[in-house]
Structure formats: C-alpha cells, structure tokens
C-alpha positions in Angstrom: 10.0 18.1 -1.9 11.6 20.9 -4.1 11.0 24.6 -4.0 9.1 24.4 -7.2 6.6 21.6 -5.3 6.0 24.5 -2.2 5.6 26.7 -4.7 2.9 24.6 -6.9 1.0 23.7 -3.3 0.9 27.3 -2.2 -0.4 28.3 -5.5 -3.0 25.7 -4.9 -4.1 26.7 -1.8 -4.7 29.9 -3.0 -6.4 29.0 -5.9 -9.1 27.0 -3.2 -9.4 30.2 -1.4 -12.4 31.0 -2.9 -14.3 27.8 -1.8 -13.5 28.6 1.8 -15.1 31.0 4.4 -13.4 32.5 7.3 -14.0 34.3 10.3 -12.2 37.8 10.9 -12.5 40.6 13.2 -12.8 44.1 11.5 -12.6 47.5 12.7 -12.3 50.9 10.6 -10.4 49.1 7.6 -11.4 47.1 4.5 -8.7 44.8 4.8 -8.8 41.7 6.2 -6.3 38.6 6.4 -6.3 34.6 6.8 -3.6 32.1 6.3 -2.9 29.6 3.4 -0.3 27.8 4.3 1.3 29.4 6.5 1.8 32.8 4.9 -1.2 36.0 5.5 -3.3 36.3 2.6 -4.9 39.9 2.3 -8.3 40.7 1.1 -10.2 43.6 0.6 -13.6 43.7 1.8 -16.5 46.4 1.5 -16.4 48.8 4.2 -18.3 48.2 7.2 -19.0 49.0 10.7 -16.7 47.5 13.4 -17.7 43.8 14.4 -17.2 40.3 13.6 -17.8 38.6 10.3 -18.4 35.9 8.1 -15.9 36.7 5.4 -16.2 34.8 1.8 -13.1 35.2 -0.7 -14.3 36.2 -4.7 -11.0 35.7 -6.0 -7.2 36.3 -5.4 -7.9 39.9 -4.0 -11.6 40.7 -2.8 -13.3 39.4 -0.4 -17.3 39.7 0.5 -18.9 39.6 4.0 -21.5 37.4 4.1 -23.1 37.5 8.2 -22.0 38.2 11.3 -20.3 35.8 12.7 -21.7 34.1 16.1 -20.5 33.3 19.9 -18.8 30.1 19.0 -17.3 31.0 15.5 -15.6 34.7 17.8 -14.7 32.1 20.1 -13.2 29.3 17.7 -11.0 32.3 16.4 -9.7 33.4 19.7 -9.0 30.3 21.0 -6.0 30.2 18.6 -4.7 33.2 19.4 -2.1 34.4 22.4 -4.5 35.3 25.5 -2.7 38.4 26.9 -4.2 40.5 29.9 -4.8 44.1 30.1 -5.8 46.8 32.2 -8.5 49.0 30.9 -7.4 52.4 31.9 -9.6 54.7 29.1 -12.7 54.1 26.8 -12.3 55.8 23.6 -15.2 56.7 21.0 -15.3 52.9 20.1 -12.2 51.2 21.3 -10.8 51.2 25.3 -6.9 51.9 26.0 -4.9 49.3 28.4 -1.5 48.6 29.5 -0.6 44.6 29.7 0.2 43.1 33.3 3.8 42.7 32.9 3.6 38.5 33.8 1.7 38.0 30.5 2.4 34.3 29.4 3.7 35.3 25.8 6.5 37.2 27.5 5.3 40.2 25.3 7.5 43.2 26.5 5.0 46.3 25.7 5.6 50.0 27.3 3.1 51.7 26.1 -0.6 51.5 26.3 -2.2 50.0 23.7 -5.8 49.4 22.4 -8.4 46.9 22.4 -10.9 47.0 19.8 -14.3 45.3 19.8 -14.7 45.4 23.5 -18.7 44.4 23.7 -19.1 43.8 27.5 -19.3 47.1 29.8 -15.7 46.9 31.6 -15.5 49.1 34.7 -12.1 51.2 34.4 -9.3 49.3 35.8 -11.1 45.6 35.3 -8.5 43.2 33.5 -9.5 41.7 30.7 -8.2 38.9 28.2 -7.8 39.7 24.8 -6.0 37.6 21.6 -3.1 38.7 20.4 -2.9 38.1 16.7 0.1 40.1 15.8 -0.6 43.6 15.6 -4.3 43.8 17.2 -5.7 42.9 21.0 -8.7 41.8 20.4 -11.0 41.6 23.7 -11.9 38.6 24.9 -13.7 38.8 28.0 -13.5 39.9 31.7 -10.8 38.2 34.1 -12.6 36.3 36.6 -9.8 35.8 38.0 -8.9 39.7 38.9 -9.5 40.5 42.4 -12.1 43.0 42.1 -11.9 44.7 45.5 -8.0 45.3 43.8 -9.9 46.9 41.2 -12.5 48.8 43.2 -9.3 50.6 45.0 -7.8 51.4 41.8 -10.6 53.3 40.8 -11.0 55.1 44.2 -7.8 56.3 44.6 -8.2 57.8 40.8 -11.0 59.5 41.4 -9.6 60.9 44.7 -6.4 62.4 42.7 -4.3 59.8 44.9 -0.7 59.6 43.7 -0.2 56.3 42.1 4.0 56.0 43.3 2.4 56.1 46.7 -1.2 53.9 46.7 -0.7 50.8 47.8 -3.3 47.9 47.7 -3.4 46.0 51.1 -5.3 42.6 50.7 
C-alpha cells in the first residue's frame, strides 16, 4: 500500500465521520476529540456543562451533543483507557486534586499533583481512586476497593491533627 492509498483511506474515514457517534468526556471546553484511524480528530461542540455525552459529528469541524451518555457507554470508554490510581488530597469547585501512587501500571512518572475531573461519587479525602488516563486528562473512574481504608482513615487523622507527614507512620 502506497502513501497516496493511507492518504485516500484516512480521507475516507473522515469523510464517514459524520455517520458515526461517539462518546466523550467534557469539562469547561468546546472541544472534543475521537480517533479515525489512528490520528485525533478535533471537533467543536456547543458549550455545555461538565459531564458525559453523546457526541454526533456535522461535518469535518463541528460537532453536536445529542444526550448524555449512560453507565455502560462512560464505562465502554474507560475501559480502553490506562487505569492509573490516585490519591485525592483536595476538592476543588468542581474537580478534586491527587497525586498518583508511584507503582501505577503505566509506569507514568508524575511529580506533581494533578486533577481529576468528573469525579461523581463522594470520595472521602485521602480514598484512592482509579481514573483513565487518555493522554492529557484523568478521568475518575471509581473508588479503589482495593485501598485499605483503615490506611485511609489514619491519613485523614493525622491531617486534621497537624501531624507531620516525614514522621506518621501507618502500622497495619
């Protein structure tokens, strides 16, 4: 296959763009993004609250957003993304702040904290939580089951008692 074939099948992809309909998490932007083969496609949408949706190309460029999306759909679109778990350590007006446990499977070496956006359980401070990674955005997921919460219960009582975190230690 040449160059010029790629070329003429991505252009065709595109072109069927507008038969298709995705789902994509959006928060404080009107752009959102899908693949056609391969490559992120951009597409403006109207602006809208924070939430998941139903999103329906027009053309080339615009995009409309035609429901919420459901459970399963959220789901379906997570499930292809990088899992990564994080600490909750702040809520923000409508996003929490987390710093990733440093064993995260994707080997993901991030120093900073970082946000999660459409968080839509009610995390206690210090719960882990799994969120999809899809490049630039951690989108949450759910709780950890798997976190120890008496880990996190001393976590949160040793911050509200001003203890100094170089010298807490959590003894199982």
């Amino acid at each position: 296959m040449s160059v010029f074939d790629l070329i003429d099948d991505l252009g065709e992809e595109e072109e069927s763009l507008t038969e298709t309909k995705f789902v994509s998490p959006v928060f404080h932007t009107d752009i959102v993004a899908t693949w056609v083969k391969g490559f992120v496609h951009k597409l403006k949408i109207p602006f809208t609250d924070p939430g998941w949706y139903r999103i329906h190309p027009i053309d080339m460029f615009n995009a409309e957003i035609v429901g919420e999306a459901d459970f399963i759909q959220r789901e379906q679109y997570l499930k292809k993304l990088p899992k990564v778990r994080i600490i909750l350590i702040s809520k923000q007006k409508d996003f929490h702040i987390g710093i990733p446990l440093k064993n995260n499977a994707h080997g993901l070496s991030i120093e900073n904290t970082i946000p999660v956006f459409l968080v839509d359980d009610i995390p206690s401070l210090f719960d882990t939580v799994i969120c999809g990674f899809d490049g630039s955005s951690f989108w949450y997921n759910d709780i950890d089951i798997k976190n120890d919460p008496a880990k996190c219960d001393f976590m949160r009582n040793s911050f509200e008692n001003g203890a100094d975190p170089t010298k807490s230690r959590f003894k199982a």
